[in-house]
C-alpha positions in Angstrom: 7.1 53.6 107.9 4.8 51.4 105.9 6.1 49.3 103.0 6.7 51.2 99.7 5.5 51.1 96.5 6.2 52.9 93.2 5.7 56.5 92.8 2.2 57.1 91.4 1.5 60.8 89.8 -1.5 62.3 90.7 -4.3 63.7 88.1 -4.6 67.1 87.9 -8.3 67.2 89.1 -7.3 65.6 92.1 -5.0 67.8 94.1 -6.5 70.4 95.4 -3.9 73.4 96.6 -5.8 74.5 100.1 -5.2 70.2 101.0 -1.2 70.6 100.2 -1.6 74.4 102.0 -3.2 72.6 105.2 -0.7 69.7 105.3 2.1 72.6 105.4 0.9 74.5 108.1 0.3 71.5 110.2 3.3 69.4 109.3 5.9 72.3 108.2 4.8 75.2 110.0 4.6 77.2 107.0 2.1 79.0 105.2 3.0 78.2 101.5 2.2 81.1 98.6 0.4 80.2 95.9 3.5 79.5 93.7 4.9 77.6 95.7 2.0 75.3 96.0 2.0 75.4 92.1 5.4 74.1 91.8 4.5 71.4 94.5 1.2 70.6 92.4 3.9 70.1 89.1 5.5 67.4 91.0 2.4 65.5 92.2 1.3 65.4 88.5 5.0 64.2 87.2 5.9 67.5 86.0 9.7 68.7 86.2 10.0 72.3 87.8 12.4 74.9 87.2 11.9 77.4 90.7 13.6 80.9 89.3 13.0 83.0 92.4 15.1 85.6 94.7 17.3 84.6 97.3 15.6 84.3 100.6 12.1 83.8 99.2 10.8 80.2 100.2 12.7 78.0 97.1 13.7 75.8 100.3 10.2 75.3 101.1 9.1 73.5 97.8 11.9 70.9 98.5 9.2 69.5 101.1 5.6 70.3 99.9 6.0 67.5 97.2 6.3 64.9 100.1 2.9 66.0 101.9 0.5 64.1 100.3 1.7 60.3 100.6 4.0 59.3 104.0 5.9 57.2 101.6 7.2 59.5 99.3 11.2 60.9 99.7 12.9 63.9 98.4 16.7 63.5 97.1 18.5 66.9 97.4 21.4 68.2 96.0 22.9 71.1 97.9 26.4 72.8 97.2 27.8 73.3 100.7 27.7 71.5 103.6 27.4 74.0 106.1 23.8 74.7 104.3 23.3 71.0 104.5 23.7 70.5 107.7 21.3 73.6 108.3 18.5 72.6 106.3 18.6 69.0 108.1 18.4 70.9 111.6 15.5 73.7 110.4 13.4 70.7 108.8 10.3 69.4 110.8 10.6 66.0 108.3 13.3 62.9 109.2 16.2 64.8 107.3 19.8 63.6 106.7 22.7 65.6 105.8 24.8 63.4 103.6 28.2 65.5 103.6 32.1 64.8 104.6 31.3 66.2 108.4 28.6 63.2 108.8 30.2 60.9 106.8 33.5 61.0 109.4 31.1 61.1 112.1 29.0 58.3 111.8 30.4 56.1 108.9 29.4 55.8 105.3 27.7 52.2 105.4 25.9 53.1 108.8 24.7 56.2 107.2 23.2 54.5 103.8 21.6 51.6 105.7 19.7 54.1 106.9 19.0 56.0 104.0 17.8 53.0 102.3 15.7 51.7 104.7 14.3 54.6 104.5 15.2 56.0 107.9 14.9 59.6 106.4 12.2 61.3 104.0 14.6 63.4 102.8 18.4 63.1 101.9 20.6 66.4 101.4 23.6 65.0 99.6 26.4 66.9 98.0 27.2 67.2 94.2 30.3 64.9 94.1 28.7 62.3 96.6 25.6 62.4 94.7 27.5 61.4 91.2 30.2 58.7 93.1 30.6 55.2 92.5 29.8 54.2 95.9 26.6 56.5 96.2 25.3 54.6 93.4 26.3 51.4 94.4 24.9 51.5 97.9 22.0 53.5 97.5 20.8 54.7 94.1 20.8 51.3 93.2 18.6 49.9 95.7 15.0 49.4 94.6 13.3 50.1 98.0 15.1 53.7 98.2 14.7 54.3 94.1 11.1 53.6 94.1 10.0 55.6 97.0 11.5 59.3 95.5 9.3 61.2 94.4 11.5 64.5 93.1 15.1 65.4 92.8 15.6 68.6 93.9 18.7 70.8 92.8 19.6 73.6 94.8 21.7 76.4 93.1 21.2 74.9 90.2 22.9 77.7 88.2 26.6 75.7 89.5 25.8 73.7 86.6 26.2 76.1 84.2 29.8 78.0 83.3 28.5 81.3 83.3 26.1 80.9 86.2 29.0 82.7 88.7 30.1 79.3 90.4 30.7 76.8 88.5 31.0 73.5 90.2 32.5 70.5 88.0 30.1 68.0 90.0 27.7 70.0 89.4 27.8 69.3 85.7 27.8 65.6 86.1 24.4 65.7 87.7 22.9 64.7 84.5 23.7 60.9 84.9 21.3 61.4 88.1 18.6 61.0 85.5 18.9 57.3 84.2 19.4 56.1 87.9 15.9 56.9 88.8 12.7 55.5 87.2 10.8 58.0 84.9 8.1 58.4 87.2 11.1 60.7 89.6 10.4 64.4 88.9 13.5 66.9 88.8 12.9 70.4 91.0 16.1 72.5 90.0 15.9 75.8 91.9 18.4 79.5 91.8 18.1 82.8 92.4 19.8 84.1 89.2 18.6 82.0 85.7 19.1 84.4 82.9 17.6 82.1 79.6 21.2 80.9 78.6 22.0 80.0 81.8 18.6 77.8 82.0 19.3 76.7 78.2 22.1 74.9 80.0 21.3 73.0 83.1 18.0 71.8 81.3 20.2 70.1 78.3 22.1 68.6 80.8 19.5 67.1 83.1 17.5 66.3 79.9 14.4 68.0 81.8 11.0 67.2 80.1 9.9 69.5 77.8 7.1 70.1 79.4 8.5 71.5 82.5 6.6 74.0 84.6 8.2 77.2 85.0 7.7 79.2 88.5 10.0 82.4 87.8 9.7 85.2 90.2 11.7 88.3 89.9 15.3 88.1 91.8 15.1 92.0 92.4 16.2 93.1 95.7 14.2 96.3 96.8 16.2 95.9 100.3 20.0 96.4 99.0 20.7 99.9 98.1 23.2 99.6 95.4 25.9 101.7 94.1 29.1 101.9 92.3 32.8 103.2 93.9 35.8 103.8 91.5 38.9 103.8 93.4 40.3 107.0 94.3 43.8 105.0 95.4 46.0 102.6 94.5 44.6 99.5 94.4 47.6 97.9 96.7 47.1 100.3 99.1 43.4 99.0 99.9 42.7 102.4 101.4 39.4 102.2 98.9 37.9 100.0 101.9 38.8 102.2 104.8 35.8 103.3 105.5 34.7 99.8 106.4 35.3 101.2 109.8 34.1 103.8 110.6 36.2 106.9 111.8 34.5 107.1 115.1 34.0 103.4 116.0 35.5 102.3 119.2 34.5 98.8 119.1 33.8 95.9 117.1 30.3 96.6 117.5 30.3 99.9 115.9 30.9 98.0 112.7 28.1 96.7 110.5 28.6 93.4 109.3 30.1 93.2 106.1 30.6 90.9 103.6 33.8 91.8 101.4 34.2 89.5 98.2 37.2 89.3 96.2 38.1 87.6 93.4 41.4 86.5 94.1 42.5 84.7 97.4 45.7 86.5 98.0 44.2 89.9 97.5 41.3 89.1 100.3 44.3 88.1 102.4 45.9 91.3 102.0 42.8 92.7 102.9 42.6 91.5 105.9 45.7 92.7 106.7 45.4 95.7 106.2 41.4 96.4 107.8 43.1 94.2 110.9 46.1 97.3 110.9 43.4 100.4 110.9 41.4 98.5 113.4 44.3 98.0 115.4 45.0 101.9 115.3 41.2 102.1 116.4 41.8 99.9 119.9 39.2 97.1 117.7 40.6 93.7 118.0 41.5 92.5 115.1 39.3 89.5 115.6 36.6 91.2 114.1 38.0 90.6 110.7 38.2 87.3 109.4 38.7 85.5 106.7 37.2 82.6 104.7 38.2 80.4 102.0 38.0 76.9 100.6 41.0 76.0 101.8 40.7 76.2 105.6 39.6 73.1 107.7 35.9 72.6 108.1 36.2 73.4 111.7 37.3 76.7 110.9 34.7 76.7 108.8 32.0 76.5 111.1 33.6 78.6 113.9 33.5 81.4 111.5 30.3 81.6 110.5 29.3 80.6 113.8 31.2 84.2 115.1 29.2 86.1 111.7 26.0 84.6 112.8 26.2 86.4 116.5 27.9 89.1 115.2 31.4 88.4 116.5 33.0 88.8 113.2 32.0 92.1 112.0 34.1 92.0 108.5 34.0 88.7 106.6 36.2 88.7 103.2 35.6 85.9 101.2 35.7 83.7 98.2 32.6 82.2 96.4 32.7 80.0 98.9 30.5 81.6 101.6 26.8 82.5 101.4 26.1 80.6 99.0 22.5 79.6 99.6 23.2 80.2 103.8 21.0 81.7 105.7 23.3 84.8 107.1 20.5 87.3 107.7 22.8 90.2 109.7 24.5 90.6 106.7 24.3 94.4 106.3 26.4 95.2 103.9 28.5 93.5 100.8 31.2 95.3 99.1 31.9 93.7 95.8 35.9 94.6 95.5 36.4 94.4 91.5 34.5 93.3 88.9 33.5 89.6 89.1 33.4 87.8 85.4 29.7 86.9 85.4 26.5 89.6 85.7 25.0 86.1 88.0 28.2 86.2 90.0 27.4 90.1 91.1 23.9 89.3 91.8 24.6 86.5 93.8 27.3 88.2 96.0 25.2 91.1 96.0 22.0 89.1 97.1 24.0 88.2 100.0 23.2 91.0 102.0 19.4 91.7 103.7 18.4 88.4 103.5 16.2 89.1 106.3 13.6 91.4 103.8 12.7 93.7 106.9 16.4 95.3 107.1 18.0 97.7 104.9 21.0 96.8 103.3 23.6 97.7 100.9 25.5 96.6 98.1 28.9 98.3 96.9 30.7 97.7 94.0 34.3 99.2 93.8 36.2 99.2 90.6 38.9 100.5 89.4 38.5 104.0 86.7 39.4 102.4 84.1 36.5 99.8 83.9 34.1 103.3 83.4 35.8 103.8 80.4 35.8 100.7 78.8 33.5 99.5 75.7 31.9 95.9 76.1 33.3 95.0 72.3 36.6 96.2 73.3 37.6 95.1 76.5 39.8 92.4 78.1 37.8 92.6 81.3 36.7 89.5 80.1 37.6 86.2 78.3 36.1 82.9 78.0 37.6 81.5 81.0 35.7 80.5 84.0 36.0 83.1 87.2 39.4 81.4 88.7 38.2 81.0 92.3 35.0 79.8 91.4 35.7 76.5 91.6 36.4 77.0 95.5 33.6 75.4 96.7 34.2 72.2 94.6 37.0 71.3 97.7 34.4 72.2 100.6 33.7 67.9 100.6 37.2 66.6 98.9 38.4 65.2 102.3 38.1 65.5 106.0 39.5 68.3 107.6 43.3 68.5 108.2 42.7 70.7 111.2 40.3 67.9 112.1 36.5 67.1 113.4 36.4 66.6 116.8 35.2 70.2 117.7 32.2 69.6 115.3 31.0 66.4 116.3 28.3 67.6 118.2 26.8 69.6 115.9 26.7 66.7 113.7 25.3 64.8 116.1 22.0 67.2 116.9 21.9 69.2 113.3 23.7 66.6 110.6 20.9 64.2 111.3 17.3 65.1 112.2 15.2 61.9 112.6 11.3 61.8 113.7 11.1 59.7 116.9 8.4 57.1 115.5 10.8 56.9 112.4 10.8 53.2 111.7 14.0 51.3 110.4 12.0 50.0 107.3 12.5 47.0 104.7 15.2 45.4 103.2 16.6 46.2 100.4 16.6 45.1 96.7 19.5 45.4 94.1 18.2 46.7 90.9 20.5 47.3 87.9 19.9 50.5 86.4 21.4 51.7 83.0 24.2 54.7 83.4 23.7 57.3 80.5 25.9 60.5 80.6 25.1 64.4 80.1 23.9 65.3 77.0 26.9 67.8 75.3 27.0 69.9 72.4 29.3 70.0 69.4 32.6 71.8 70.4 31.7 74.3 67.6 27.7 75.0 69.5 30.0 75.3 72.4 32.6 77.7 72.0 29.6 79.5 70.3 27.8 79.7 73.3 30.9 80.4 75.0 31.4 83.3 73.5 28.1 84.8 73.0 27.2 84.3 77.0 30.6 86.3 77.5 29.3 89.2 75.1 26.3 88.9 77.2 28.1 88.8 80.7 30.1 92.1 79.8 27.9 94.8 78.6 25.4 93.5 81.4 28.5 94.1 84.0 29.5 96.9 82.2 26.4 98.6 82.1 25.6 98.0 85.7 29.2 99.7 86.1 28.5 102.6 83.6 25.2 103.5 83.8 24.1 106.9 84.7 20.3 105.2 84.7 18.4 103.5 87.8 21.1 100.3 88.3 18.3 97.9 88.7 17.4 98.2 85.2 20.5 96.5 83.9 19.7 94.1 86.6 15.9 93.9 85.8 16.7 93.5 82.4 19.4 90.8 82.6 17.1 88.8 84.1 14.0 89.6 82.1 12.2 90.7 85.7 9.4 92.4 84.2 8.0 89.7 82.3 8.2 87.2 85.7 6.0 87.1 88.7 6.0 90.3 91.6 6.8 91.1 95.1 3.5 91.3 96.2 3.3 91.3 100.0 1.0 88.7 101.2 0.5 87.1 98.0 4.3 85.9 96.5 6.1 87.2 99.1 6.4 87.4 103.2 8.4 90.9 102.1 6.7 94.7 102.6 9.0 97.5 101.9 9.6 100.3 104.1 8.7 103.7 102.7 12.2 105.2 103.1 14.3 102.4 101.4 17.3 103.6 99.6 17.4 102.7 95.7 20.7 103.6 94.6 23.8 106.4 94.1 22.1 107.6 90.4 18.7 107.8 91.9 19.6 109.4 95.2 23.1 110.6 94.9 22.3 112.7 98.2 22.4 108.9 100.3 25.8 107.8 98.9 27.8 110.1 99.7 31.5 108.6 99.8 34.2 109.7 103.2 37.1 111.4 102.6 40.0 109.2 103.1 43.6 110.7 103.2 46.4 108.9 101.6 48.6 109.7 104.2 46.8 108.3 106.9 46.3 104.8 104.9 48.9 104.4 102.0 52.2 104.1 104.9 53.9 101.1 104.0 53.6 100.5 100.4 57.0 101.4 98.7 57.3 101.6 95.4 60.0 101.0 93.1 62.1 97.8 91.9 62.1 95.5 94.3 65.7 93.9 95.7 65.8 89.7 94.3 68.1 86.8 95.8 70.7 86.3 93.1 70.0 82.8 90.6 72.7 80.5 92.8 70.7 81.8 96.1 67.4 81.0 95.0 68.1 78.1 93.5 69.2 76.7 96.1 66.1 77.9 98.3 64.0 76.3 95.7 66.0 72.7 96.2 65.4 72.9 99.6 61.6 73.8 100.0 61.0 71.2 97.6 63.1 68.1 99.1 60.9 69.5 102.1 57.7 69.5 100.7 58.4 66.1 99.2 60.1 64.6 102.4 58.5 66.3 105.1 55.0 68.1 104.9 53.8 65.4 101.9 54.1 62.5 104.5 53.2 64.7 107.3 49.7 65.3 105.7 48.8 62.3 103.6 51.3 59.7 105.3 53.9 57.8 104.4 52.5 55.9 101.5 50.2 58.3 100.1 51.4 58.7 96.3 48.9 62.4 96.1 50.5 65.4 94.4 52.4 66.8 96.4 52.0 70.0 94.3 49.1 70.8 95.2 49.9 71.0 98.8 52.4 74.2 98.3 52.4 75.1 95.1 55.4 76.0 92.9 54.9 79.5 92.6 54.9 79.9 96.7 58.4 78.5 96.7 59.6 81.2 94.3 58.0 83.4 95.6 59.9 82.5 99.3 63.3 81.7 97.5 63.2 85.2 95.2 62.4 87.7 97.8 65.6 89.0 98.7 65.5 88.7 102.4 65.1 86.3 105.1 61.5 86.0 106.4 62.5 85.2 109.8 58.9 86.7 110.8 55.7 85.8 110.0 54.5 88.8 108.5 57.5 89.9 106.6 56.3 86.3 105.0 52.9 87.2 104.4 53.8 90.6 103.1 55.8 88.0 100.2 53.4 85.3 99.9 50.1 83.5 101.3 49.9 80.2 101.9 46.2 79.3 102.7 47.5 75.4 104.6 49.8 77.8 106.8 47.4 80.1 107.8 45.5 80.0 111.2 42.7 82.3 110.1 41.1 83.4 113.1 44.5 84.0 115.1 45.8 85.1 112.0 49.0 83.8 112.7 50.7 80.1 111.6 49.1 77.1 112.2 51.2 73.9 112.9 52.2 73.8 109.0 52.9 77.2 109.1 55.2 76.3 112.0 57.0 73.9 110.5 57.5 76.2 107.1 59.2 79.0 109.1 61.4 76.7 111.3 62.4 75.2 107.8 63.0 78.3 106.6 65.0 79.4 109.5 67.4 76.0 108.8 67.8 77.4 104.8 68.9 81.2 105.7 71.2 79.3 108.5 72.7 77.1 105.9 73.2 79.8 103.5 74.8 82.2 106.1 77.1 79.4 106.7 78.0 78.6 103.1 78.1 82.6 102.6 80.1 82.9 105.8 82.9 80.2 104.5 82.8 81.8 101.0 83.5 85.3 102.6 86.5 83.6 104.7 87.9 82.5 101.5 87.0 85.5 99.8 89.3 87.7 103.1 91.7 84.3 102.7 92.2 85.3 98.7 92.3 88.8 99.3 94.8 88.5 102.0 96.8 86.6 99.6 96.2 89.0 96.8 97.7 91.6 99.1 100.6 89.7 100.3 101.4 89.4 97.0 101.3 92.4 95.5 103.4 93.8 98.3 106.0 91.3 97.8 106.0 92.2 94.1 106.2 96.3 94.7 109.4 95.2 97.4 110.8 93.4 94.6 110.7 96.1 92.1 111.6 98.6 94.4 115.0 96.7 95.4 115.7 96.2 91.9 115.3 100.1 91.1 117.7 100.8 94.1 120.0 97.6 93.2 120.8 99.3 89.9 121.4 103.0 91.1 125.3 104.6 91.3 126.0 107.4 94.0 126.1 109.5 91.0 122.2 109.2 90.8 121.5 111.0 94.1 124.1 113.6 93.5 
């Protein structure tokens, strides 16, 4: 690659749209719209660009158009999850780096930024929390050769920067110090699928975008997902809402469309699973079919299972914020929604999740329970000013290497981590320069909690409406996002997408094409008893509580971190686990009487659904607690007979006594 030189912006007059069109057909392969080559045109001219477009319509593509025009120019890119990473580095036809835990572990950080700064790669997909690190900074951002050669920071899913944007991501919010580590020449591309105005309002204080920005918004709406609303007919424990996820006369795994099933805590997808694994069971489906996937399992697992999704393998997927976002899943035929998420963005982007290939039909189902259709916005709890709990999820996808390990992923590391041209050319040297750090612009605490609480207003009459509405349900979408007032689907012209003729809209349109199955109680609600639930007494769990945490301390902490590590141990099983285990009431000798008590996401093998090796190691520690105890509770019973024995001796001595004392004092004359 030849030498570089600063980043020069072009004049207006001077780039023509059919050149940048050209370049992309013969260098990308892609034939650009005309929006997308007017946000790549912003860029050349210094311009920042907000890209407010639908999932699955081409914001990936104007991560590369602005790199066209001059051989020297890079892209920085800052993408949420590294399974997306690690795919846009294999689909792209420019040298591409994923920058991410998997490739860090596989080939070494300093290797791995020697290259980036020699500029090895035009473009660099990095994660949020690399991106904003001291040793990013140091070893890259602060080298002159690499500074002066980017042309535009892009943000993917830029709406993680925002609390109410549906997942918030804490290094997300940090990306504004990004902007005094480049010269002012560096554009800023932030791109989402869902940027409602006070959403937007708050990634562009925080990136300090130019006020000039150029705005590309194209309407999010979904013409492909047929969308309707459930309320459940049982009890919510019982999950037999989501039994007809399989269908009565399936025989196979195959019969099963794939689904997506979000929920919005991590133990309730868990039961979830257990229970669609039961009726599939009953059906002769392997269970295997249903999976689960979370934040907390190892990245291997990771991959495996959205390996199996992509071919179809894993025909019911429930899940946490943490998958689909931004992935290119496009079998996805279905998402069920199971309760209310806390955000109107949060439903969009789950929902958005299914058809992302535009030629298939798809669905959307949201299932709530009655009393959400009969709550009023200004009265209801539904919501508060808290952030969704699980939305944070995805913040631990890069937080450390796997602790099921990498070894099974090295390969694809190895051909889709790194994508390099073959004349790519090891470059220059590089140059410290010192840059000045500045920090994200933030409101007064009092504009704060105001916006806090007027973006929650907001958030819940737009979910409640989409809930309530006995209108279309894409006009609480449409308006939401202010859709009318933004650019088309116009195949051939903003979009690749042609609607079919007989595309489903949703259950208050066509109430004929949702019809709901008929699912009897007694053939789903077995197994959930009601009524008060039998407790260890306070000396029994207390004494389980002792022990599980002298083990967690002694034996898993230094088992998973090492002997020296001084990490949490906390955060490894947390508090309420262990009383949960030591308040049950009886001895979970088997693995699922202890999952029917608790989950524990380290324990969990997710695709066998059984333990792992830390699962392991928690039951046979377990099984050493209940043996203690039935020791301790078998000498205390000894003593107990030991007493009682006593107790009884006693007494009879005491009754011989008086009864030879009533004798002692008769006279013959008494039995006369």
């Amino acid at each position: 690659m030849p030498p570089p030189g600063k980043i020069r912006h072009f004049r207006e007059d001077s780039v023509e749209l059919a050149t940048i069109s050209t370049k992309a057909v013969e260098i990308l392969g892609k034939h650009p719209f005309d929006w997308q080559l007017q946000a790549a045109k912003a860029i050349y001219c210094g311009q920042d660009v907000v890209l407010d477009a639908g999932t699955g319509f081409g914001k990936t593509l104007c991560f590369s158009l602005p790199l066209l025009l001059d051989e020297n120019d890079l892209a920085l890119t800052i993408s949420p999850l590294s399974a997306l990473m690690i795919e846009q580095a294999a689909a792209s036809r420019l040298p591409t780096v994923a920058v991410c835990q998997e490739t860090i572990s596989r080939v070494g950080s300093e290797h791995l930024y020697h290259d980036i700064v020699n500029r090895k790669f035009r473009q660099v997909i990095v994660s949020p929390e690399i991106a904003v690190s001291n040793e990013f900074l140091r070893l890259v951002l602060s080298k002159k050769s690499f500074a002066d050669s980017v042309r535009v920071v892009n943000i993917d899913e830029a709406h993680c920067i925002s609390e109410w944007g549906g997942t918030f991501r804490k290094d997300y919010s940090q990306l504004g110090t990004l902007r005094g580590r480049f010269p002012k020449a560096v554009c800023f591309q932030v791109a989402s699928a869902t940027l409602p105005e006070h959403v937007l309002d708050r990634i562009k204080s925080t990136l300090r975008l130019s006020k000039d920005i150029k705005a590309i918004r194209l309407t999010n709406e979904r013409p492909n997902i047929a969308l309707s609303v459930r309320t459940l007919r049982h009890s919510k424990d019982s999950k037999a809402d989501l039994r007809f996820l399989i269908p009565a006369h399936a025989t196979s795994a195959q019969d099963i469309p794939i689904t997506l099933v979000y929920c919005n805590k991590r133990d309730e997808a868990e039961d979830c699973v257990d229970r669609l694994r039961e009726w599939a069971a009953e059906q002769g489906i392997s269970p295997d079919a249903i999976a689960y996937y979370h934040a907390l399992i190892g990245e291997d697992q990771k991959r495996q299972l959205e390996d199996r999704l992509d071919k179809g393998d894993v025909r019911i997927q429930l899940a946490s914020e943490a998958l689909g976002m931004g992935c290119d899943l496009r079998n996805i035929r279905r998402v069920v929604l199971w309760g209310l998420p806390l955000t109107f963005c949060s439903l969009v982007q789950r929902a958005g999740r299914a058809g992302r290939d535009l030629t298939l039909e798809a669905e959307a189902i949201l299932l709530v329970p009655s009393s959400v259709m009969k709550q009023r916005a200004e009265h209801s709890t539904e919501l508060t000013t808290r952030v969704n709990p699980i939305s944070n999820e995805t913040s631990l996808e890069d937080a450390g290497a796997s602790a099921s390990g990498t070894s099974g992923f090295n390969a694809l590391v190895d051909n889709e981590g790194v994508r390099i041209a073959a004349d790519a050319s090891d470059g220059d040297n590089d140059d410290e320069i010192h840059r000045p750090s500045s920090t994200t612009t933030s409101n007064a605490k009092g504009r704060r909690q105001l916006f806090d609480r007027n973006s929650n207003s907001k958030d819940l009459r737009a979910l409640l409406d989409y809930a309530q509405t006995k209108r279309c349900r894409r006009e609480p979408w449409n308006q939401y996002f202010n859709n009318k007032n933004k650019l088309q689907l116009l195949p051939s012209e903003t979009t690749t997408y042609n609607p079919a003729n007989q595309t489903r809209c949703c259950d208050n349109c066509e109430p004929r094409l949702f019809q709901q199955e008929n699912i009897l109680s007694s053939t789903v609600d077995k197994g959930f008893k009601k009524g008060k639930k039998k407790k260890n007494d306070k000396h029994k769990a207390d004494y389980i509580c002792t022990c599980l945490r002298g083990w967690r301390k002694e034996v898993l902490a230094p088992a998973h971190y090492g002997e020296n590590s001084a990490l949490s141990t906390a955060t490894l099983m947390w508090d309420k686990i262990i009383e949960a285990l030591a308040t049950c009431g009886e001895q979970l000798l088997d693995y699922d009487q202890l999952r029917r008590r608790t989950r524990w996401a380290m324990g969990h093998d997710n695709i066998s659904g059984r333990p792992n090796s830390w699962g392991v190691m928690l039951m046979g520690e377990l099984a050493k607690i209940y043996k203690a105890l039935d020791e301790k509770e078998a000498i205390q019973q000894k003593e107990k007979e030991i007493e009682q024995q006593k107790k009884e001796k006693h007494d009879d001595e005491m009754a011989y006594r008086r009864n030879t004392l009533i004798f002692d004092n008769k006279t013959p004359e008494d039995y006369a």
